[in-house]
C-alpha positions as a Markdown table, in Angstrom:
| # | Residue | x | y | z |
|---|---|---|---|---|
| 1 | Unk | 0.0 | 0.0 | 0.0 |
| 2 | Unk | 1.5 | 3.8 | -0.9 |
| 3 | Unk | 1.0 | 6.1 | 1.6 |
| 4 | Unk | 0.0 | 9.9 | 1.0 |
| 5 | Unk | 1.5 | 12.4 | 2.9 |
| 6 | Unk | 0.8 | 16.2 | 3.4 |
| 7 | Unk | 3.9 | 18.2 | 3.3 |
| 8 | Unk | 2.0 | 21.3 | 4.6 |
| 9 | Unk | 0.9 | 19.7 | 7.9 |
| 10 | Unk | 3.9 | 17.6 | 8.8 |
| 11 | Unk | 6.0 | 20.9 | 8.1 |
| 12 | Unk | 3.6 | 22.4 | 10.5 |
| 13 | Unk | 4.2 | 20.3 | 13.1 |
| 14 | Unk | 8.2 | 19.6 | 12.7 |
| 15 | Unk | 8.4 | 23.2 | 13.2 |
| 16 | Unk | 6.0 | 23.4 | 16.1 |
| 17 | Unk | 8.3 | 20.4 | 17.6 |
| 18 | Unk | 11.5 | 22.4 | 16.7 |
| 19 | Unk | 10.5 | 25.3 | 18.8 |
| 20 | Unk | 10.2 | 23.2 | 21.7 |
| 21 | Unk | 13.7 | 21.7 | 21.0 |
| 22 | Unk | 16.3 | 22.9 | 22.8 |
| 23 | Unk | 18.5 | 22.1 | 19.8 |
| 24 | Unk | 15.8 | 24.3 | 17.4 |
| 25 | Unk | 16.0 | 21.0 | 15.7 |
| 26 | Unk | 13.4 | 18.5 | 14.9 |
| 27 | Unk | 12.7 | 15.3 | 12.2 |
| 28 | Unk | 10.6 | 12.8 | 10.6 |
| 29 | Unk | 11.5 | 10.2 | 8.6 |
| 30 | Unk | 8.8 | 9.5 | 6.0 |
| 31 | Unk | 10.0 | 7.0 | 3.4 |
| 32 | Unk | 12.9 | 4.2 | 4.2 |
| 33 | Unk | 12.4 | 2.1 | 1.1 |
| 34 | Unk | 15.5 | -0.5 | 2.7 |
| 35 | Unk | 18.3 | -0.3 | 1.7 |
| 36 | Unk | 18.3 | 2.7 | -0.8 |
| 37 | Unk | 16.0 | 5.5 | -0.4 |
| 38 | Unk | 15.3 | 7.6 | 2.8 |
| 39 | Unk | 13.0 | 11.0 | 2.9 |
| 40 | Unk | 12.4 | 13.0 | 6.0 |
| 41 | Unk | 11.3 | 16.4 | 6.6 |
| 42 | Unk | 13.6 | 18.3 | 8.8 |
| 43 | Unk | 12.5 | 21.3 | 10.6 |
| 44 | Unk | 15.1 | 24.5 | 12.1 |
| 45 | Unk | 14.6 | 27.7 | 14.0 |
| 46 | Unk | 16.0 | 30.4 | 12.7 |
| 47 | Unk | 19.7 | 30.8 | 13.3 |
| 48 | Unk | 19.8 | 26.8 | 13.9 |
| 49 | Unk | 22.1 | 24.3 | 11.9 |
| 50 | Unk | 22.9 | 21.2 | 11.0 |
| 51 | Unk | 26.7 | 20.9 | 11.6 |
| 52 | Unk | 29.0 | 19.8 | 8.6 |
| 53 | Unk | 28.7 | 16.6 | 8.2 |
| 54 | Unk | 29.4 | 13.5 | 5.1 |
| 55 | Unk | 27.0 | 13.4 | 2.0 |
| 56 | Unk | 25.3 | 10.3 | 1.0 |
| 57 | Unk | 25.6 | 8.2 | -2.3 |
| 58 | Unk | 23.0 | 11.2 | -3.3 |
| 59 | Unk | 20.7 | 13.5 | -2.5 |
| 60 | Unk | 18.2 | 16.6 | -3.0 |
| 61 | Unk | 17.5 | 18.8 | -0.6 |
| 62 | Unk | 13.9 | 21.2 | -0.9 |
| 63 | Unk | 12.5 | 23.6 | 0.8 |
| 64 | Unk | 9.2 | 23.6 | 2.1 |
| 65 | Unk | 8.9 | 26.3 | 4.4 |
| 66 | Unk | 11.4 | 29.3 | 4.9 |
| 67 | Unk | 15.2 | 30.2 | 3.5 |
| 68 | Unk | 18.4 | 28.1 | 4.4 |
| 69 | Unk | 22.1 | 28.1 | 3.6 |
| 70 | Unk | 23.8 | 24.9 | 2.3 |
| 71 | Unk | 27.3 | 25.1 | 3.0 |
| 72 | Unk | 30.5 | 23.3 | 1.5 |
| 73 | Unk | 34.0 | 23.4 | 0.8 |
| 74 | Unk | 32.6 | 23.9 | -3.0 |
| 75 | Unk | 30.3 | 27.3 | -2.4 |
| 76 | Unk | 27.3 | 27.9 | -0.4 |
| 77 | Unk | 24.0 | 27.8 | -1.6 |
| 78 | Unk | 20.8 | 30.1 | 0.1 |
| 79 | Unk | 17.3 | 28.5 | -1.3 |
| 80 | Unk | 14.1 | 29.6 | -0.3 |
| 81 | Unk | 10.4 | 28.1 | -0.5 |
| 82 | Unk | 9.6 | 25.7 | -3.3 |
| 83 | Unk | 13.6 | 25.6 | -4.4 |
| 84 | Unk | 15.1 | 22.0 | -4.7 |
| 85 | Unk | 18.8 | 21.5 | -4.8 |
| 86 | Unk | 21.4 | 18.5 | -5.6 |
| 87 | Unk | 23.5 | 17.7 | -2.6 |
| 88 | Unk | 27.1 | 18.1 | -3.5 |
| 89 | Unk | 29.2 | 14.8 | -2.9 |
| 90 | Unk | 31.3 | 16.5 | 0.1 |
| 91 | Unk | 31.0 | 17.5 | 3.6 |
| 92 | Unk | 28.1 | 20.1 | 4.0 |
| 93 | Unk | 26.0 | 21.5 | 6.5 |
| 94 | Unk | 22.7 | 23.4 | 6.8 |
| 95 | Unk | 21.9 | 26.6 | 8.7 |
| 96 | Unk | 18.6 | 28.2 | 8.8 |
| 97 | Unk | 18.4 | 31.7 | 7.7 |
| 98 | Unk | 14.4 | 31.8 | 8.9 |
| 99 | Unk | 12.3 | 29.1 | 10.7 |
| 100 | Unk | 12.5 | 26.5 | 8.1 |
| 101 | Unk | 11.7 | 23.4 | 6.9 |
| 102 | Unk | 13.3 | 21.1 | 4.2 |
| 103 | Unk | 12.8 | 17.6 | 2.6 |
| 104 | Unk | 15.7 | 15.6 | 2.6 |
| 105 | Unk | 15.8 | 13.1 | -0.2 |
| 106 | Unk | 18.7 | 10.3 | 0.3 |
| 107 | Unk | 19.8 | 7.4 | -1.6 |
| 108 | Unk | 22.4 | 5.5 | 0.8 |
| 109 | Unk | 23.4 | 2.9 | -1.4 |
């Protein structure tokens, strides 16, 4: 059976959950098609990061909700609602340049 899911609402709440966080930091993972494909939506605070860290195999990254920064050793990148990016295959991290919220698409494999 596929499930559905409704970016709009789970946004919504990953954001609700990352103002409660400490960390400004909260995450869902939707999709975990074994051993390939993961999905989650990942909610930040404004000012909040993701530290650098490895890249997967592959990966998109789009915004749902607000403006981030993808950093690398290669050139940052700001995207804002609606923008999708490629990954770049090196370390990278994420800050959030407003409240935000991204879908993270990874192939591990």
């Amino acid at each position: 059976m596929t499930t559905t899911y409704d970016l709009t609402s789970l946004a919504a709440d990953q954001l609700a959950a990352a103002h409660r966080s400490p960390h400004g930091r909260a995450a869902e993972l939707l999709v975990r098609e074994d051993p390939l494909l993961r999905q989650s939506v990942i909610a930040l605070t404004e000012g909040s990061a993701l530290e650098e860290h490895n890249a997967p195999h592959a990966a998109s990254l789009q915004v749902l909700r607000g403006r981030v920064r993808l950093t690398a050793a290669s050139g940052d990148a700001e995207l804002a609602t609606g923008e999708l990016r490629v990954i770049p295959q090196e370390r990278h991290g994420l800050v959030a340049l407003t409240d935000a919220v991204v879908l993270l698409t990874a192939v591990t494999a």
